[in-house]
N, C-alpha and C positions, 0 to 999 in steps of 0.2 A: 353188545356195547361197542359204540364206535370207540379208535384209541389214535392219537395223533404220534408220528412217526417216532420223535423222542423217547413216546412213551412203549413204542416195540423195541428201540434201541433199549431202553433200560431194561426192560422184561429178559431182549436175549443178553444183554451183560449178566444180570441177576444169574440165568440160568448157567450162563457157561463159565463165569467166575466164583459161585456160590460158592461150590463145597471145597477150593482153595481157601476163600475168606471166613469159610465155618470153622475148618481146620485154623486158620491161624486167632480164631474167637476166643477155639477151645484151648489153644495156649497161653491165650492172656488171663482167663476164668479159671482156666483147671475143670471146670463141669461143664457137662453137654447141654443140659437145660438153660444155665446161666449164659452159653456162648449162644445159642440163639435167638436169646433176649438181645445178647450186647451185637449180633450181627442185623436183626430187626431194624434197631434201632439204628444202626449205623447205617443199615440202606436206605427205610425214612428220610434221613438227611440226605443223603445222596439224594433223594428222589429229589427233593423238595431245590438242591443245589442245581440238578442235571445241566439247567440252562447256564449258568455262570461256571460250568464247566468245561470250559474251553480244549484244553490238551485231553482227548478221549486216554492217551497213553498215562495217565496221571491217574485213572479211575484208581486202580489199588492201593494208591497210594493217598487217597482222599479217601477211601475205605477205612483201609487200616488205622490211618491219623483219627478217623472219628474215634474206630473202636477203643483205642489206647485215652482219647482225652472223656469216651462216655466211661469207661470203666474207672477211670482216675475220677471224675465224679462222684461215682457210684461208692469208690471207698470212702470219697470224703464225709457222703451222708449216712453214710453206713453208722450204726454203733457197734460200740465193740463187742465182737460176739464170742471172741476165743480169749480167753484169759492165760496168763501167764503162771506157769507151774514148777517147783522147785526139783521137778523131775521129768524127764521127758518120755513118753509113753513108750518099748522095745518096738524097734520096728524089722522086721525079720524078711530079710530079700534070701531067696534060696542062689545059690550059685553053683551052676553045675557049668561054668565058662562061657554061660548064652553062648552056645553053638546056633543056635537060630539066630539071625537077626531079630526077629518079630520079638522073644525073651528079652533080649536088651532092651528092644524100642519100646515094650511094653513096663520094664523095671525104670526107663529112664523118664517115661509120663507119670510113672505114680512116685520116683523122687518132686519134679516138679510139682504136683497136686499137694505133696505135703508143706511145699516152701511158705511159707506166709506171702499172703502178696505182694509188696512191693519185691520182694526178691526175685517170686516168679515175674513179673513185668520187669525187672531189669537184667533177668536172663535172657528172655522172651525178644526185648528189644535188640540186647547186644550180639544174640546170637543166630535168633533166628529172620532178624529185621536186619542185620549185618548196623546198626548203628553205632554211632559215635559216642565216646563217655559224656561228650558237651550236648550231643545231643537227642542222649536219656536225659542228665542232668534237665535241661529245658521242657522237654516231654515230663518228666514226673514231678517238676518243680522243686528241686532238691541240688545238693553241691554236685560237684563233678567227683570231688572227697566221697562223699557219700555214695553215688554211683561208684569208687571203687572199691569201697569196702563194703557195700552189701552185694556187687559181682563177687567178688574173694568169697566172703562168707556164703555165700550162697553155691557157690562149687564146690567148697568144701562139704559141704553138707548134702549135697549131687553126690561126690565123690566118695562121699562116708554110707550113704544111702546105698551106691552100688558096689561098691567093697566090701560095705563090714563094718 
């Protein structure tokens, strides 16, 4: 199959920026299955954009934007599938002082997995995308109010997760 030059530019970006942008998939999803759907799909668009993508140093950032506004879709059409309950299920973190880092980093991806989503996407954002309260607020369509009370709420329950 002949391929034109763009299309080996995209191929080695895919390759040598992949599993940076799988990993931050898997932070907006919380599951490995659902993060390669939402990283698929965000490269798709990339492919489809490559030419009107001027600044080559922008790719990640034209990446990541897809995945945050394809997953923010994704809840909209979602129906609800988790119900609200007058008890919250025990959730049992052992604590022996994560003397490993790997313990921590692994107690602190299954607090995020349990957050409901908008929480993990405005942890996600503010924390690991280093964003602005205005501009989660804009990204998730929601007050800047709101962006700080589900950050608040949702550290606490990070915090409550890894304590006790």
């Amino acid at each position: 199959m002949q391929t034109t030059g763009w299309e080996d530019e995209f191929r080695e970006y895919v390759r040598a920026r992949g599993p940076a942008l799988l990993r931050q998939a898997h932070q907006l999803t919380g599951h490995p299955l659902d993060a390669e759907d939402l990283l698929q799909n965000a490269l798709t668009k990339t492919y489809f954009a490559w030419d009107r993508i001027e600044d080559r140093g922008a790719l990640d950032g034209y990446v990541r934007r897809a995945m945050v506004n394809i997953n923010i879709s994704q809840w909209r059409r979602r129906r609800l599938e988790e119900y609200p309950s007058a008890e919250l299920p025990e959730v049992v973190v052992h604590h022996q002082h994560h003397e490993q880092g790997g313990e921590l980093h692994e107690a602190l991806e299954q607090a995020l997995r349990e957050l409901p989503e908008r929480m993990r996407a405005a942890i996600v954002l503010r924390y690991y995308e280093d964003m602005t309260e205005p501009e989660i607020a804009k990204t998730l369509g929601i007050s800047v109010g709101t962006v700080k009370s589900t950050v608040s709420r949702a550290m606490a329950k990070l915090r409550n997760a890894l304590t006790g």
